[in-house]
SEFIVEX-797370 format. One record per residue (C-alpha): residue number from 1; residue in one letter; y, x, z. Coordinates in Angstrom, 2 decimals. Layout:
ATOM / NUM / A / Y / X / Z
...
END
This chain:
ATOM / 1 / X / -41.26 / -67.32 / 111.58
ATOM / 2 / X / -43.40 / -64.53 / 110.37
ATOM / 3 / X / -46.84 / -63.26 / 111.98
ATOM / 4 / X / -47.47 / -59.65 / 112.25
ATOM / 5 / X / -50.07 / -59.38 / 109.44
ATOM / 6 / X / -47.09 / -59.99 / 106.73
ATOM / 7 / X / -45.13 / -57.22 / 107.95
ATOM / 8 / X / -46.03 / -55.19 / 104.91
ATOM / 9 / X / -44.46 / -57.35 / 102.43
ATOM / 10 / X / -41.51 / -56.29 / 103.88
ATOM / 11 / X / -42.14 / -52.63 / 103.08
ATOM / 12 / X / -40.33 / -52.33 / 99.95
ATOM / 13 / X / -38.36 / -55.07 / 100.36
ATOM / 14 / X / -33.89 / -54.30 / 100.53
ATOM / 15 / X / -32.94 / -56.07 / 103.51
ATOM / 16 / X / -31.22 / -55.70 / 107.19
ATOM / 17 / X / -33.28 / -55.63 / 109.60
ATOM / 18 / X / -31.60 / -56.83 / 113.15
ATOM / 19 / X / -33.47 / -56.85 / 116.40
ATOM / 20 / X / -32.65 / -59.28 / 119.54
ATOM / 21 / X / -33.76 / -59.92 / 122.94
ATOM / 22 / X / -31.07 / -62.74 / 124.11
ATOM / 23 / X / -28.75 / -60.02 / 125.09
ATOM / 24 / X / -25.05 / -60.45 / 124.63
ATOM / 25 / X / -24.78 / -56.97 / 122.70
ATOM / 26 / X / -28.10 / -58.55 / 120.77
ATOM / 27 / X / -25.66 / -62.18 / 119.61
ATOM / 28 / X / -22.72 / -59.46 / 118.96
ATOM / 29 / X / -25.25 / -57.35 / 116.56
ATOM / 30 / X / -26.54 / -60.63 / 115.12
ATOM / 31 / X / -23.07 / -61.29 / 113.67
ATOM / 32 / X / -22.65 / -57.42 / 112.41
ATOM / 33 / X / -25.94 / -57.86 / 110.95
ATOM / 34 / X / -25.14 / -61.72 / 109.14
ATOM / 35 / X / -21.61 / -60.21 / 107.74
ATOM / 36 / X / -23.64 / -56.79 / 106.43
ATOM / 37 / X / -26.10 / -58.82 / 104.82
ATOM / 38 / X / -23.76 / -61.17 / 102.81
ATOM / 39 / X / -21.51 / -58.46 / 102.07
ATOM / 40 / X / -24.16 / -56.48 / 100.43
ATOM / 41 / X / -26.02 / -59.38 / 99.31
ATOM / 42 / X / -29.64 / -58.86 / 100.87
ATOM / 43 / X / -31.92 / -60.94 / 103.58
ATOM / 44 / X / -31.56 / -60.73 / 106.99
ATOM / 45 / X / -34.99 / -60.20 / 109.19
ATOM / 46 / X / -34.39 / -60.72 / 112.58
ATOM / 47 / X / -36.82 / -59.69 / 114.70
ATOM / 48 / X / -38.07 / -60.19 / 118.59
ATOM / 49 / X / -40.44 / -57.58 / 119.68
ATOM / 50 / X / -41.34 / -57.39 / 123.34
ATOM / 51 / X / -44.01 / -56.34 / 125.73
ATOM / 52 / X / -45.40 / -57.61 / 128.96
ATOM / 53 / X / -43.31 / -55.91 / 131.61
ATOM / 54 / X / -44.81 / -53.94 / 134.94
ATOM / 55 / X / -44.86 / -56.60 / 137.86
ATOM / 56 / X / -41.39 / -56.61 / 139.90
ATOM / 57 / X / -41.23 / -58.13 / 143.15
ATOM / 58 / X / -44.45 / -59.65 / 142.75
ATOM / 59 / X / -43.74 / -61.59 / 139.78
ATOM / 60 / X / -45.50 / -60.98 / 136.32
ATOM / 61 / X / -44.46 / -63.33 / 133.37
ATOM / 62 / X / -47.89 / -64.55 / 131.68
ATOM / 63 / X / -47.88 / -63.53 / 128.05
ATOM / 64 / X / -47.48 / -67.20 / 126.60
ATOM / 65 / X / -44.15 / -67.28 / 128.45
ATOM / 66 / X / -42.39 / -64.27 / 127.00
ATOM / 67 / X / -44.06 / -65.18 / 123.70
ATOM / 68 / X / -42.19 / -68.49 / 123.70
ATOM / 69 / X / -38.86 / -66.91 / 125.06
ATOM / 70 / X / -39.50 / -64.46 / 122.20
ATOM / 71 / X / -39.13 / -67.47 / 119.47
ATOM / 72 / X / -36.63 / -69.05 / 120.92
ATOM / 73 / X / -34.28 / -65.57 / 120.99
ATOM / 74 / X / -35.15 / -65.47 / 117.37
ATOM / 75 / X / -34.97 / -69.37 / 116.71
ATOM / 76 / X / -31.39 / -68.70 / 118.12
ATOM / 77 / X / -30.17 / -65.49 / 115.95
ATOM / 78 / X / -31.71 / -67.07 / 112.86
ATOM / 79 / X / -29.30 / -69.95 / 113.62
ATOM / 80 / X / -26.22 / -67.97 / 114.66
ATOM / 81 / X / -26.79 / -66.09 / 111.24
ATOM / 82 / X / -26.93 / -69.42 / 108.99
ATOM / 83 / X / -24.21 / -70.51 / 110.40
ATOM / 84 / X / -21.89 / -67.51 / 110.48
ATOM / 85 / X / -23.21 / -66.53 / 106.83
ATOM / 86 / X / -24.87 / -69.59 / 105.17
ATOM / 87 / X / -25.20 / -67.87 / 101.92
ATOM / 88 / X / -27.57 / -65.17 / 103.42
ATOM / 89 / X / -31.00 / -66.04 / 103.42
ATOM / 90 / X / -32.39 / -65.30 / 107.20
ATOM / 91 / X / -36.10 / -65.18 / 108.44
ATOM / 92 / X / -37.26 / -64.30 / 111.73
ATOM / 93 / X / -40.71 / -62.24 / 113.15
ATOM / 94 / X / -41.96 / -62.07 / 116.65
ATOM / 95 / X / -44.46 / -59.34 / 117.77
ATOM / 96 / X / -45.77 / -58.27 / 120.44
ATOM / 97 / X / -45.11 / -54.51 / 120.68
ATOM / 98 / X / -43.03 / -51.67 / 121.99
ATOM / 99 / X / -39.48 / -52.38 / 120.65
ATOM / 100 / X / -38.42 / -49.39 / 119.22
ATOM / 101 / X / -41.32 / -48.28 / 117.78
ATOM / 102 / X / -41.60 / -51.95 / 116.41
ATOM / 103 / X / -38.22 / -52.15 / 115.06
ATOM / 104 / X / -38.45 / -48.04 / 113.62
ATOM / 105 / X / -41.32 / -49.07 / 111.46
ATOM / 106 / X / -39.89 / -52.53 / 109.84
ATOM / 107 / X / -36.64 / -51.15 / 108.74
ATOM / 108 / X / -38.98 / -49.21 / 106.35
ATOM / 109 / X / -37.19 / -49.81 / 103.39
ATOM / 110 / X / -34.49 / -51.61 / 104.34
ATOM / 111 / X / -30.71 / -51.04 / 103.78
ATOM / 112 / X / -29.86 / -50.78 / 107.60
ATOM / 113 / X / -31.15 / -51.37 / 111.28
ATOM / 114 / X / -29.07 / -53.18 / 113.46
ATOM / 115 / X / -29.60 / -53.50 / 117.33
ATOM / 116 / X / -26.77 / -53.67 / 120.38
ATOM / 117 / X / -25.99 / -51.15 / 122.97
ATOM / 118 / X / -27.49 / -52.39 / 125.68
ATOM / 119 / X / -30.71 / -55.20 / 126.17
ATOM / 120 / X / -32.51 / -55.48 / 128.71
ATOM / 121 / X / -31.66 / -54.55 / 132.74
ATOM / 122 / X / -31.32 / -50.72 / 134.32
ATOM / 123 / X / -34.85 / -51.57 / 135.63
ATOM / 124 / X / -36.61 / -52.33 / 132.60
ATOM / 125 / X / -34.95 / -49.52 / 130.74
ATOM / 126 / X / -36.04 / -47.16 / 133.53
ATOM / 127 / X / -39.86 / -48.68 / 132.22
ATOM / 128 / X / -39.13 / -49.01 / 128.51
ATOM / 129 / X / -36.48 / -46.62 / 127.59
ATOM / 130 / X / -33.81 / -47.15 / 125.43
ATOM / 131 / X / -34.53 / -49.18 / 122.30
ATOM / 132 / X / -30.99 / -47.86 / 120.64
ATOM / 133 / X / -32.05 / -44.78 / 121.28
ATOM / 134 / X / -35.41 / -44.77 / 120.28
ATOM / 135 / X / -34.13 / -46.15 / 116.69
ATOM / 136 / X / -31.21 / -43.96 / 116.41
ATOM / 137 / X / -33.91 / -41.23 / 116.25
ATOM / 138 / X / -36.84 / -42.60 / 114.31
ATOM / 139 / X / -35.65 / -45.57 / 112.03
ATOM / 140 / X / -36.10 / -44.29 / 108.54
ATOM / 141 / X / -32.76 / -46.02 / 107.46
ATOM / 142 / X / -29.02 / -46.27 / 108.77
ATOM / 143 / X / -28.90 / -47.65 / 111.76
ATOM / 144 / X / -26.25 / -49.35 / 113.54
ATOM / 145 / X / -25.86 / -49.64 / 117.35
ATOM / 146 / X / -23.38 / -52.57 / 118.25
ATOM / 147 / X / -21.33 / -52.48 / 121.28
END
């Protein structure tokens, strides 16, 4: 996986560009994303990007934690994508960031955005907003919201 600092490589870079959080709507745009990138012949960047969420019930998740369950989301898609599509080659970026904003800027360049319907819980989306529509607004490429 991918620190932030090589983000720019990317810039120019024809790709798809699919973000995940573990979702079920994320593994369903996963597979969109895999079948789009071997039909049009271009990588695959899946990306994780999260940020530490406001305390509920008294329990705040330490940074290292979501970091790890970060990776492992993207571990996962990157898998799910080989194996689906092994002829598309897949890498994989974690960052620490607001989602949509995150996602808006890396598909700079690329030949789509993919992300599913619906993440993370009412709560959190009542905090964060919605990441579809944040994209659907802002990414600077197609975008494609997976139910």
């Amino acid at each position: 996986m991918e620190s932030n600092n090589q983000v720019v490589k990317h810039a120019d870079e024809r790709r798809i560009v699919v973000g995940v959080d573990g979702s079920a709507c994320a593994t369903r745009a996963v597979e969109f994303a895999a079948r789009q990138a071997a039909q049009n012949d271009v990588p695959l960047l899946v990306v994780s990007a999260y940020q530490e969420m406001p305390a509920a019930a008294g329990f705040l998740a330490e940074g290292a934690l979501i970091h790890e369950s970060a990776e492992a989301v993207v571990a996962d898609a990157i898998c799910q994508a080989e194996e689906l599509e092994p002829s598309v080659v897949v890498t994989g970026q974690t960052m620490l960031d607001a989602p949509g904003p995150a996602l808006a800027r890396l598909s700079k360049g690329a030949t789509a955005l993919v992300v599913g319907t619906r993440g993370h819980s009412e709560i959190a989306g009542i905090f964060l907003g919605s990441v579809s529509q944040y994209v659907l607004h802002h990414a600077p490429c197609n975008t494609i919201v997976v139910r």
